[in-house]
SERO-4910 file (N, C-alpha, C, O; in steps of 0.05 Angstrom, whole numbers):
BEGIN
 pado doro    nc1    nc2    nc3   cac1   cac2   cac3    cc1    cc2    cc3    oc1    oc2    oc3
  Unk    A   -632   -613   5082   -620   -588   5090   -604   -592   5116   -615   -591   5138
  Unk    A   -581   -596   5113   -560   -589   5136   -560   -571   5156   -558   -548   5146
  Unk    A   -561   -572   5180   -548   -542   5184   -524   -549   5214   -522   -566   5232
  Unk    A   -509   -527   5206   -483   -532   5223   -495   -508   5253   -515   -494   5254
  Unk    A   -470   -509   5276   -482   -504   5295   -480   -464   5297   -486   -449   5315
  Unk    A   -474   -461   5282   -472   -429   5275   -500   -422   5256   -507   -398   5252
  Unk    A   -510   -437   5249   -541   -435   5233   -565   -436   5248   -587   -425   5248
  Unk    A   -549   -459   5264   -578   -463   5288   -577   -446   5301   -599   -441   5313
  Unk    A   -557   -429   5307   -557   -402   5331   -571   -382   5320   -576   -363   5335
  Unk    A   -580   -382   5294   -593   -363   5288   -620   -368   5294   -634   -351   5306
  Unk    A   -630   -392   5285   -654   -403   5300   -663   -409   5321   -686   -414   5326
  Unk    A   -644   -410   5335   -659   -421   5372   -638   -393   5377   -620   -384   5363
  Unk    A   -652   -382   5407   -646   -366   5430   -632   -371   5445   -617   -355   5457
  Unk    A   -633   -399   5451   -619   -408   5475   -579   -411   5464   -567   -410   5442
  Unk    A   -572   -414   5494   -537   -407   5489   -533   -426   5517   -549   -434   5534
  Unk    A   -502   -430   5512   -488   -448   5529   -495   -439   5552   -493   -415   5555
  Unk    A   -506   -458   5577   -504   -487   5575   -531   -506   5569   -536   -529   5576
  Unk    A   -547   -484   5549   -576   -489   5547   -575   -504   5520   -585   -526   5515
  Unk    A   -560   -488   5505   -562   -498   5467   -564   -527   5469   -546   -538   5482
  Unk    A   -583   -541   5458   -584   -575   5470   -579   -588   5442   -575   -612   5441
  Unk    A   -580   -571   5420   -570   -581   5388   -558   -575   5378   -555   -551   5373
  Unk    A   -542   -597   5368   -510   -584   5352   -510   -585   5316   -496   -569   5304
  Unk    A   -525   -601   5305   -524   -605   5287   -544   -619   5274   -544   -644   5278
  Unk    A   -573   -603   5251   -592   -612   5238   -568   -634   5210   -548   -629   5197
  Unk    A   -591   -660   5213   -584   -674   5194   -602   -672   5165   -595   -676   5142
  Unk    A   -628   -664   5175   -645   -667   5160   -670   -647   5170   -676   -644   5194
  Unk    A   -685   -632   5142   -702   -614   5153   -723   -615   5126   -715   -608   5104
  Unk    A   -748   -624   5131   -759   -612   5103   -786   -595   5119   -799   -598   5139
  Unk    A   -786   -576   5097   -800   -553   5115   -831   -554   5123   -847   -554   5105
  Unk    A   -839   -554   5148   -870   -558   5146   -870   -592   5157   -883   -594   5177
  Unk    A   -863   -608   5151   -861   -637   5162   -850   -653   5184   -861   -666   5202
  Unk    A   -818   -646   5175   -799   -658   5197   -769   -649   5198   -759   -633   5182
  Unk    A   -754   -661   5221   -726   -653   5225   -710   -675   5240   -717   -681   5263
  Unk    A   -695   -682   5231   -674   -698   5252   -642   -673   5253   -629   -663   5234
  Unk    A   -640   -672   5285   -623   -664   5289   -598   -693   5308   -599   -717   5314
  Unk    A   -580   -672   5310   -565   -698   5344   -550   -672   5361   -544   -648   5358
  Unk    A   -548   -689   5375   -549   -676   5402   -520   -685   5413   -525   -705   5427
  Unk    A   -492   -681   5413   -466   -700   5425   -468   -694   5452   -464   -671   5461
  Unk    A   -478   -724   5473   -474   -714   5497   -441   -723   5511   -427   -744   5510
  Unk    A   -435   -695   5525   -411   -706   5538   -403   -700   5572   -415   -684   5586
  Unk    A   -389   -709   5577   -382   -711   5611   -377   -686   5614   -377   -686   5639
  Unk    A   -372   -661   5606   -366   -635   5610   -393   -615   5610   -393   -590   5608
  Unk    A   -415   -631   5613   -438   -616   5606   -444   -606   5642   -434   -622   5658
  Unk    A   -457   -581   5654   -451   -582   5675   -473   -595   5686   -467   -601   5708
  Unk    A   -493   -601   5682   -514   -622   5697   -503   -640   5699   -510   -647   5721
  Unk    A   -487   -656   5691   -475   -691   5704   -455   -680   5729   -439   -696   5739
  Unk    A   -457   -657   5736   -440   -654   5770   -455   -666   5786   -447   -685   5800
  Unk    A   -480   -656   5786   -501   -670   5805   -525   -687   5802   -544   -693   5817
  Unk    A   -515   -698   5769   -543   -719   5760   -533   -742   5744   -544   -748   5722
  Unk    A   -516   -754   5751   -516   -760   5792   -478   -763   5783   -468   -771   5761
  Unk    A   -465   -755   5805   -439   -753   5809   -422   -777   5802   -399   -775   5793
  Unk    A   -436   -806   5809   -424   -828   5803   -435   -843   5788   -430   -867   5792
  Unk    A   -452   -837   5767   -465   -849   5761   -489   -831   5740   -514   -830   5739
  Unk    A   -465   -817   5722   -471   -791   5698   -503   -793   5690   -507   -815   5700
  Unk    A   -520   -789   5683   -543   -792   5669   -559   -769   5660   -573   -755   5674
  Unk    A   -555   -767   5628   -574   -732   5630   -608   -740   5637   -621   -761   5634
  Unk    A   -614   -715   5646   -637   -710   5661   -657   -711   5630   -654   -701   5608
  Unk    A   -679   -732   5643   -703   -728   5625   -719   -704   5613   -720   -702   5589
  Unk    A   -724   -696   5620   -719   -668   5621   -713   -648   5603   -731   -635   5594
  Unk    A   -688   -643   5597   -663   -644   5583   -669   -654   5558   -672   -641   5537
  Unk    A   -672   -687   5562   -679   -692   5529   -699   -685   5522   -700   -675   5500
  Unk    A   -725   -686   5538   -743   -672   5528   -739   -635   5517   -751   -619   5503
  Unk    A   -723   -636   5528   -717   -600   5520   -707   -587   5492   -708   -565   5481
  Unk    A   -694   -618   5486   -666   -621   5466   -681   -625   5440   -674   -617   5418
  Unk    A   -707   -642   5446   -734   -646   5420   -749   -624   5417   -757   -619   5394
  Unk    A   -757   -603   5441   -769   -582   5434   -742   -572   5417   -740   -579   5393
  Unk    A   -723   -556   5427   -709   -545   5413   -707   -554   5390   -716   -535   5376
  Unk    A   -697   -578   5368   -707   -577   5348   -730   -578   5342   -734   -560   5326
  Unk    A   -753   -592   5348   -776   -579   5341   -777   -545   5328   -784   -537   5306
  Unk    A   -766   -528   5356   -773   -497   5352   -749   -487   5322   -751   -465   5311
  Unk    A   -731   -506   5314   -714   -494   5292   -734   -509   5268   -735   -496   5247
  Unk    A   -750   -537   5267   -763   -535   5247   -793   -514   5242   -802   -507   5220
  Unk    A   -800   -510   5260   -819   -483   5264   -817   -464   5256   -833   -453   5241
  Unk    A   -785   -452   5268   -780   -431   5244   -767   -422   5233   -762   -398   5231
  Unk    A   -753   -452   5213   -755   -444   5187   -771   -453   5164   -767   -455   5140
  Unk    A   -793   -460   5181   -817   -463   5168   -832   -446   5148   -836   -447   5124
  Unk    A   -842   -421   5177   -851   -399   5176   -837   -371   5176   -845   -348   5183
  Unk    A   -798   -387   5160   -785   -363   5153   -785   -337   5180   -791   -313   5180
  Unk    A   -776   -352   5197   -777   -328   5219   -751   -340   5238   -741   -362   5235
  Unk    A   -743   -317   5262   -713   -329   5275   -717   -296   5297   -725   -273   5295
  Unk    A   -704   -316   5318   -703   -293   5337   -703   -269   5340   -716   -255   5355
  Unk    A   -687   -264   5323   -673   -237   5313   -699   -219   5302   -696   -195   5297
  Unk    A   -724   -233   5298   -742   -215   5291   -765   -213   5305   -788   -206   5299
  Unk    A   -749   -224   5338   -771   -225   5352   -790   -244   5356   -811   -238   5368
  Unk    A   -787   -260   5351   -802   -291   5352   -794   -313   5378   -774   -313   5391
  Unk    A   -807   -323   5379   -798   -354   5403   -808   -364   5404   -831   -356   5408
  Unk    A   -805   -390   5404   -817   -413   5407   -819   -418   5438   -801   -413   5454
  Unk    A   -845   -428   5444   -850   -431   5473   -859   -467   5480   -881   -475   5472
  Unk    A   -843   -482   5492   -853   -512   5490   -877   -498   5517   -873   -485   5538
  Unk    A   -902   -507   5504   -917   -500   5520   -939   -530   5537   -955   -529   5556
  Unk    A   -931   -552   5521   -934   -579   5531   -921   -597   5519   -908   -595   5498
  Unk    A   -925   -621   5534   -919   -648   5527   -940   -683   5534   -952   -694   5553
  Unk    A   -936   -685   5520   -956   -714   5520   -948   -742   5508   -939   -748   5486
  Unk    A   -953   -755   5532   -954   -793   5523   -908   -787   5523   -893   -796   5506
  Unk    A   -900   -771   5546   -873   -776   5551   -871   -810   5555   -890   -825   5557
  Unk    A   -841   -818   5556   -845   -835   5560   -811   -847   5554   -805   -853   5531
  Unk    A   -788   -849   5576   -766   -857   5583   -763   -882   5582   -772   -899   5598
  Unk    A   -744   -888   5556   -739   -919   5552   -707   -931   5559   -701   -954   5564
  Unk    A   -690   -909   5557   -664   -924   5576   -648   -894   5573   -650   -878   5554
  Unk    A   -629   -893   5602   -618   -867   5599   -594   -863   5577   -584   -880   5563
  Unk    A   -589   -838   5579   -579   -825   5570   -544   -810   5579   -543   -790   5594
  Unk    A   -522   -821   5569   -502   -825   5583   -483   -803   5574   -493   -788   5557
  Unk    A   -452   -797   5583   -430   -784   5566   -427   -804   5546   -432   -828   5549
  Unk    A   -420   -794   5528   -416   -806   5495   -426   -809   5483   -417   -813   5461
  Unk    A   -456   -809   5489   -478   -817   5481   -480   -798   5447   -464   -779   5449
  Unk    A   -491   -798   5421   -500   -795   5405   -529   -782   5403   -543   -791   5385
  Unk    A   -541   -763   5417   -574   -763   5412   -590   -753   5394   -596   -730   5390
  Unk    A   -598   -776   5381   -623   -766   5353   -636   -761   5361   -645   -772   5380
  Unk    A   -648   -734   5346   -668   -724   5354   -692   -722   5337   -694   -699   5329
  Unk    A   -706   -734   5330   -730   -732   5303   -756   -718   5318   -762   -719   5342
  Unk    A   -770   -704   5298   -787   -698   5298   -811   -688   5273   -806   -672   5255
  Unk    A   -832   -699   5277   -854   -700   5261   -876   -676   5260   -891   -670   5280
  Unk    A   -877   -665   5241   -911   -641   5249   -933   -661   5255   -933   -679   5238
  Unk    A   -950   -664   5272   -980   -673   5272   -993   -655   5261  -1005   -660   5241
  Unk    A   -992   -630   5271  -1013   -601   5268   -998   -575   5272   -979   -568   5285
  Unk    A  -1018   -561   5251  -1000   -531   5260  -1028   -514   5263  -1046   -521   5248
  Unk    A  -1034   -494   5279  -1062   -473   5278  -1056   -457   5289  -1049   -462   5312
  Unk    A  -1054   -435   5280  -1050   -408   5291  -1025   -406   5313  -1025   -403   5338
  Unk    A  -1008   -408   5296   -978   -407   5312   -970   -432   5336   -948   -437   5344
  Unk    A   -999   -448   5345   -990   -470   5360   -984   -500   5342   -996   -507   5322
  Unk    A   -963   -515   5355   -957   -539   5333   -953   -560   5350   -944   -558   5373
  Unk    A   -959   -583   5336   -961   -610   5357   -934   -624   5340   -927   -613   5319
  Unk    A   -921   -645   5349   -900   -652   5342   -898   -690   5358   -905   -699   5379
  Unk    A   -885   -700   5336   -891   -737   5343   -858   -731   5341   -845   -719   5323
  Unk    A   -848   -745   5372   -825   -731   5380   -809   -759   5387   -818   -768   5408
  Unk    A   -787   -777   5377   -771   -792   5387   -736   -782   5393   -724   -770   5375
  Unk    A   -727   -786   5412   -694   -788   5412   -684   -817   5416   -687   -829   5437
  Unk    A   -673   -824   5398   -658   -845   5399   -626   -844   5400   -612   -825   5394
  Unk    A   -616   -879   5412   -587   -873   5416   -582   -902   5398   -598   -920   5399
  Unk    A   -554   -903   5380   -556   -922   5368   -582   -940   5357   -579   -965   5358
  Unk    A   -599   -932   5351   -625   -928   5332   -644   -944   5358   -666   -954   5351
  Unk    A   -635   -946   5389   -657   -956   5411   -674   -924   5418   -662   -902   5414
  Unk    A   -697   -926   5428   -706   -906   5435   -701   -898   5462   -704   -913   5481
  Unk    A   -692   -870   5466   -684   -871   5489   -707   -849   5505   -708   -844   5529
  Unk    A   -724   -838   5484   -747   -826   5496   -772   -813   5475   -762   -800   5456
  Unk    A   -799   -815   5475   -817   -815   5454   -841   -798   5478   -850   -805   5500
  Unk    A   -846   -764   5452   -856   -755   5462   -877   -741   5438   -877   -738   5414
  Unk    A   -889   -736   5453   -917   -706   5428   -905   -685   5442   -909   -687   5466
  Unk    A   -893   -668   5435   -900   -643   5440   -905   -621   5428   -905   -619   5403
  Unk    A   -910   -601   5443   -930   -578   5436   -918   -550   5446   -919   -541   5469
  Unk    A   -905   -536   5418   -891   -507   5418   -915   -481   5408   -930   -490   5391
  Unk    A   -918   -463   5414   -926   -439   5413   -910   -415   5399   -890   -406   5410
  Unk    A   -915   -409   5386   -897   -385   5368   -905   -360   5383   -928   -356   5390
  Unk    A   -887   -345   5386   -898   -316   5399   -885   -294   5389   -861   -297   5390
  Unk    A   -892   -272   5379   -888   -248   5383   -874   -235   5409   -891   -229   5425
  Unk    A   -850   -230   5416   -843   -211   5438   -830   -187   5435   -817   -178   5416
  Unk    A   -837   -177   5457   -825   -146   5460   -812   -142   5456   -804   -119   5459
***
């Protein structure tokens, strides 16, 4: 299942200069998702991370795996902002930064279900660049109900 970046807006909340995914490659529901991520020199964090010497913030990628993570979540459980829902990255475990992350860069984003229980879900989390890993994480989203 494809999805282009007008599909994913229906699934994630977040908006420019937050939206960290542009385009799902692959989604099967309940399991997994590879999305990518096009990083480029116009993004406004490379003003000051670091000025001569571009590098997106760890951080960031980690943010860019929750966010797909939270679009295989829900369209998992058939649910999307719009009805009041959010995904909350509420941890992360066994991070772990293997070479940065530049303008031009390409970022895959895969992610795995470990577990799902009562709206919390664990996730076996890699981003790779040209198939090197450029960061490998577990993390852990929360589904919520909001006001």
């Amino acid at each position: 299942m494809v999805m282009d970046i007008n599909q994913i807006r229906e699934y994630l909340p977040h908006r420019y200069p937050f939206l960290l995914v542009d385009r799902v490659l692959e989604l099967d529901l309940g399991e997994r998702i590879v999305a990518y991520k096009n990083v480029s020199i116009n993004e406004p964090f490379f003003n000051g991370h670091f000025p001569h010497h571009p590098i997106m913030p760890g951080v960031l990628v980690v943010e860019a795996l929750a966010q797909a993570c939270g679009i295989l979540g829900f369209k998992t459980v058939d649910k999307r902002p719009a009805d009041g829902y959010v995904y909350y990255l509420v941890g992360s475990d066994n991070v772990r930064f293997k070479r940065p992350v530049m303008p031009g860069d390409q970022l895959r984003l895969e992610a795995n279900v470990m577990r799902e229980k009562r709206g919390i879900w664990k996730f076996d989390c890699k981003a790779t660049i040209d198939g090197e890993i450029a960061c490998a994480a577990e993390i852990i989203c929360a589904e919520r109900k909001v006001a």
